[in-house]
C-alpha positions as MATLAB code, in Angstrom:
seq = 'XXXXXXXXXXXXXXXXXXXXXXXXXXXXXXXXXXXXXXXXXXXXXXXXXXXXXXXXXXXXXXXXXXXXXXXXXXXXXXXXXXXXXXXXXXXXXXXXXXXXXXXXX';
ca = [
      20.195  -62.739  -56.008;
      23.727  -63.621  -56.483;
      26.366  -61.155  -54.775;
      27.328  -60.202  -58.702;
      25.068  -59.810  -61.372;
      24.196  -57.200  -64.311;
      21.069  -54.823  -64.938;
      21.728  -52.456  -67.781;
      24.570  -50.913  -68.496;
      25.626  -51.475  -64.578;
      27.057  -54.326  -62.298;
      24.982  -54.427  -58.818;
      26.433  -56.415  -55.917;
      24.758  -57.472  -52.821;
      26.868  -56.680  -50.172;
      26.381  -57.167  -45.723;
      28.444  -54.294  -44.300;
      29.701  -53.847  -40.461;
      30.035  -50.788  -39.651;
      32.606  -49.644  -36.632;
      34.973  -52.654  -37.960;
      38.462  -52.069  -36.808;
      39.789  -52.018  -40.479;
      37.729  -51.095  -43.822;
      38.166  -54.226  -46.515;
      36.257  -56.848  -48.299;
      36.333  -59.303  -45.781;
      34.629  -62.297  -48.512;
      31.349  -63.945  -48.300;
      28.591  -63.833  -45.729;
      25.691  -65.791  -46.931;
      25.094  -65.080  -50.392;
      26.700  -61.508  -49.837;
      29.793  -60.046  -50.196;
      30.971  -59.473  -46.596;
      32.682  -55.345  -46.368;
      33.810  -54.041  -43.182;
      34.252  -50.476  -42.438;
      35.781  -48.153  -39.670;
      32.609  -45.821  -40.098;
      29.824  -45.726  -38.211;
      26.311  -45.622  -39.835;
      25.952  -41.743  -39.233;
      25.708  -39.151  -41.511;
      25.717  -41.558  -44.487;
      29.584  -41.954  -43.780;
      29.490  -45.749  -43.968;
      27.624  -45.461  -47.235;
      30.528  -43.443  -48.439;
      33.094  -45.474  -47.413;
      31.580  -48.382  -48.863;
      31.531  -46.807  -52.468;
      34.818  -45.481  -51.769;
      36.410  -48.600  -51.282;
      34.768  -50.408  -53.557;
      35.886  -48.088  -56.111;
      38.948  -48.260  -55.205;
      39.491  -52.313  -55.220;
      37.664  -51.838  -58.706;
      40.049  -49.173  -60.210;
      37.208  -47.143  -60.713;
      36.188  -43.443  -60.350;
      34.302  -42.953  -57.542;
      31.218  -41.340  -59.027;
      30.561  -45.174  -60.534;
      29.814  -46.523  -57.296;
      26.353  -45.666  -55.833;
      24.031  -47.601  -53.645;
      21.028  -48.283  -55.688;
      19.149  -50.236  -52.485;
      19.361  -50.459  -48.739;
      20.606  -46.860  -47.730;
      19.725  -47.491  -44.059;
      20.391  -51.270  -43.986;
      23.630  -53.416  -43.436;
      21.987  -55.456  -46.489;
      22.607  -53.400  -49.572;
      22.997  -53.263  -53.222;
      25.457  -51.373  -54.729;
      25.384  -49.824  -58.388;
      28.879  -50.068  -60.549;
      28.806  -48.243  -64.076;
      31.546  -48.700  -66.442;
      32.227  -51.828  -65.759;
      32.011  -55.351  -66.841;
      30.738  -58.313  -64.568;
      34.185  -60.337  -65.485;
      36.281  -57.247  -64.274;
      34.401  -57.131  -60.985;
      34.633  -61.021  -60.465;
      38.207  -60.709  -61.198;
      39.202  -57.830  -58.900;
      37.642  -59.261  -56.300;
      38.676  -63.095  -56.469;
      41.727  -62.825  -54.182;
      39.067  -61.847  -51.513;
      36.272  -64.336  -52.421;
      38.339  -67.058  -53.672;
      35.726  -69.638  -56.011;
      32.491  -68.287  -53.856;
      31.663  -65.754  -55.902;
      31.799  -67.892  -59.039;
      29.839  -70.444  -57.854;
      27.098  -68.273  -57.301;
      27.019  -66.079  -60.443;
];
């Protein structure tokens, strides 16, 4: 699967996470998966929460558009974004991913 692609209405991303990072950010590629780091630890469902959170924000996106569709209790997930386009994510992300990302969409 490539780290951006569309199903529906919604953009899904395959992400890696590390959890207990020493700063929260998309970090760029690890594999064929966008690489985020956060300062949560997998407890509680906090890191799962600051994932969306984030990624809403470097989206400009509410975030109630962000959910994870698969891998709740894995560092390999997918994450759902509604109300947006695949071009808009691609875009607000290149200064992280650089040409990656395009290359594999």
């Amino acid at each position: 699967m490539p780290p951006i692609s569309q199903k529906g209405d919604a953009v899904c991303l395959s992400v890696r996470v590390q959890p207990r990072s020493s700063k929260s950010g998309v970090a760029g590629m690890y594999g064929e998966q966008i690489k985020i780091c956060l300062k949560s630890a997998p407890v509680d469902n906090a890191a799962n929460k600051e994932c969306c959170e984030l990624l809403a924000k470097a989206l400009g996106v509410p975030r109630s558009s962000v959910s994870v569709l698969n891998g709740a209790s894995s560092r390999s997930k997918v994450l759902k974004v509604e109300g947006v386009a695949p071009s808009v994510v691609r875009e607000a992300l290149a200064s992280v991913l650089g040409d990656e990302a395009e290359a594999s969409s």
